[in-house]
N, C-alpha and C positions, 0 to 999 in steps of 0.2 A: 264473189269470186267462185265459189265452189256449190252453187246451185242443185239442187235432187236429179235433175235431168244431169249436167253438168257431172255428176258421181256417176253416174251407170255411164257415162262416156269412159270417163279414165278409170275402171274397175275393168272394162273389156282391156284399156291398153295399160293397167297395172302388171310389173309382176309376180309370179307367186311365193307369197311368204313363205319364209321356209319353218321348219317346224321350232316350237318353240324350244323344245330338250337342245337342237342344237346351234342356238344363239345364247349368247352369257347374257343375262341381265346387265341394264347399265350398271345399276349399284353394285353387284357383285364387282362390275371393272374397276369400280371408284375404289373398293375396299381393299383390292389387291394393289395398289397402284401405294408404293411408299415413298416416303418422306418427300411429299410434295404437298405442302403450306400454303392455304390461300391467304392472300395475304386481308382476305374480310373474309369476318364468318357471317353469312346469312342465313335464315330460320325459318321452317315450313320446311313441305313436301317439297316449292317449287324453289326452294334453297338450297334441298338438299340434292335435288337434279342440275341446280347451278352450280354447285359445289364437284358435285362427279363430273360434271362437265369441262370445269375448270383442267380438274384433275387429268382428265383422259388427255384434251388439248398438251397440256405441260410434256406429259409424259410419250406422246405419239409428236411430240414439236410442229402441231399445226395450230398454235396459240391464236396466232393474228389472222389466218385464212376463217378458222373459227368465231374469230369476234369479227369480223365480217359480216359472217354468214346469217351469225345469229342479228347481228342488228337489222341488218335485210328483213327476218324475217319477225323480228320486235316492230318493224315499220309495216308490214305486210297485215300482221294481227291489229294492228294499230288501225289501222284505215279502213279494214273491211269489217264490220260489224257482222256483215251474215256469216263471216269465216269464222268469228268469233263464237257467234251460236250454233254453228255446225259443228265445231272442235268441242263445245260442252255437248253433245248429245251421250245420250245414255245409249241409244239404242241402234249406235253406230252396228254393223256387222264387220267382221275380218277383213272383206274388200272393201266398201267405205275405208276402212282404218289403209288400207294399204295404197289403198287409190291418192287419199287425203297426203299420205307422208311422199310418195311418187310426187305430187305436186307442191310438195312444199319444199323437198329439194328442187325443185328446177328454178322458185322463185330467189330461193336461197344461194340458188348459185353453187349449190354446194356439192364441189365433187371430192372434198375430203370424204374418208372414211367415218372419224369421230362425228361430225354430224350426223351421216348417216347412221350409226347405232345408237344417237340419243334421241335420233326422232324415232326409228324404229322402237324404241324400248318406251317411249313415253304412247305412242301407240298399243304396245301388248301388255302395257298395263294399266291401261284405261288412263291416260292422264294427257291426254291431247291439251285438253282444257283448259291444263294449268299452263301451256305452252307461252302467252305472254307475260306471267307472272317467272317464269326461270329466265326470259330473253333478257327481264329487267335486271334480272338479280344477278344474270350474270354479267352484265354490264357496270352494275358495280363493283365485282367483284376485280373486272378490267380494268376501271377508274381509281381502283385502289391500288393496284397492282403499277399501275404507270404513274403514283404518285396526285392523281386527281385529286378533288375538293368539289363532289356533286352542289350545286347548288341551283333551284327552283328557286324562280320569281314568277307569284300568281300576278296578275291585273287583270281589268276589268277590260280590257283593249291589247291587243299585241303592242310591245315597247319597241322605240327604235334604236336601230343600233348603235347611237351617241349616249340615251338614257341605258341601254346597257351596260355598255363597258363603261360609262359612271360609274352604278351600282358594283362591277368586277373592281374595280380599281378601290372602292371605297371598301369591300367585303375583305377583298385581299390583304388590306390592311390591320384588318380586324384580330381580334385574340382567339377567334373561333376557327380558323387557320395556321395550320403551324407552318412553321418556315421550308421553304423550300417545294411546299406542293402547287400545283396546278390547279385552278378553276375550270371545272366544265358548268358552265353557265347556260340553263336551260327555260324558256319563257312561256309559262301555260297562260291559256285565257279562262279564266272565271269570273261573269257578270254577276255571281251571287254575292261577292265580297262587297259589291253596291261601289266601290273605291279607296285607295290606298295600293297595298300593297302586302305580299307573302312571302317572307322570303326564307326557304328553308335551307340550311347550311350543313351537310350532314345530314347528324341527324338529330339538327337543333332548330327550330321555326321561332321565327322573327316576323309578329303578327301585327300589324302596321296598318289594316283592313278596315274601312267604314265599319263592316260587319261584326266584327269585332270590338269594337268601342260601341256601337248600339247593343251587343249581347252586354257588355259591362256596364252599361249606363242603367239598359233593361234589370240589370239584376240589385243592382244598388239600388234603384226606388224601390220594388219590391222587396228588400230587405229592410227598408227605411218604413216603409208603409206597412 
């Protein structure tokens, strides 16, 4: 997406950052921002930007245009790997940084305000980087808020959607859900697990995996032997 050539294009059509004395940090907004309760604590640096982020949304009532925006752009880091390694550089300059958050709102869609100050601020304090790790966090922090029940199923292959919603309908049942919440049921692919299945509930895993029973098989003879 955001190629070296590509940055001295939108660096000429970025515009000028304003100085830092007069923009509030994000966190200082989060700190001032009271009695507003996530209803999940996450942890890290890029929890505690989901966390103010949360915050700001609630309190400027742009929640849902927010979690929008930010999933856009959780799909956006997700897909381009060069965005990925361009957002970790060290040795970004001020325009890079400005040019970067200029195009990440347009993909983002985002013409709220609260996005625009949380990418601004994750920009002037070097923290681009962390940018798909807060997208996640603050999507749980969504999925807890509307009642959700995250749940990962790894395989070795994409599942179909009948072997899905088996698994939703069997999990749902389960004691590892409490009454009345929601499944967001999500399907990664990993060939390393050789076969079976992963299925995380929360944040409790349920290891069902080829790979898995060969690491315990593996370790019983060598304990035996």
């Amino acid at each position: 997406m955001l190629s070296r050539q590509a940055l001295r294009t939108f660096r000429a059509a970025a515009p000028v950052a304003r100085p830092l004395a007069a923009r509030r940090t994000y966190a200082a907004a989060s700190a001032a921002s009271e009695n507003v309760i996530p209803p999940l604590a996450v942890f890290g640096i890029d929890g505690t930007y989901a966390t103010a982020l949360y915050t700001a949304a609630v309190k400027t009532s742009t929640l849902d245009p927010t979690a929008k925006s930010i999933a856009q752009l959780n799909a956006l880091v997700t897909k381009d790997t060069k965005l990925s390694t361009i957002l970790s550089e060290p040795t970004l300059t001020a325009e890079d940084k400005s040019a970067i958050v200029t195009e990440l709102k347009k993909h983002a869609g985002a013409s709220n305000e609260t996005v625009s100050n949380f990418l601004a601020a994750l920009a002037e304090n070097n923290r681009l980087g962390i940018l798909k790790g807060v997208c996640e966090k603050f999507s749980e922090i969504i999925s807890a808020a509307k009642g959700e029940v995250e749940v990962v199923v790894t395989s070795t292959q994409q599942l179909d959607n009948k072997t899905l919603n088996r698994l939703e309908t069997a999990v749902s049942k389960s004691p590892y859900v409490g009454q009345s919440k929601k499944l967001k049921v999500t399907n990664q692919v990993n060939p390393d697990i050789l076969g079976g299945l992963i299925v995380e509930i929360g944040d409790r895993t349920i290891d069902l995996s080829v790979s898995a029973k060969v690491a315990k098989l593996n370790k019983l003879l060598t304990d035996t032997l």
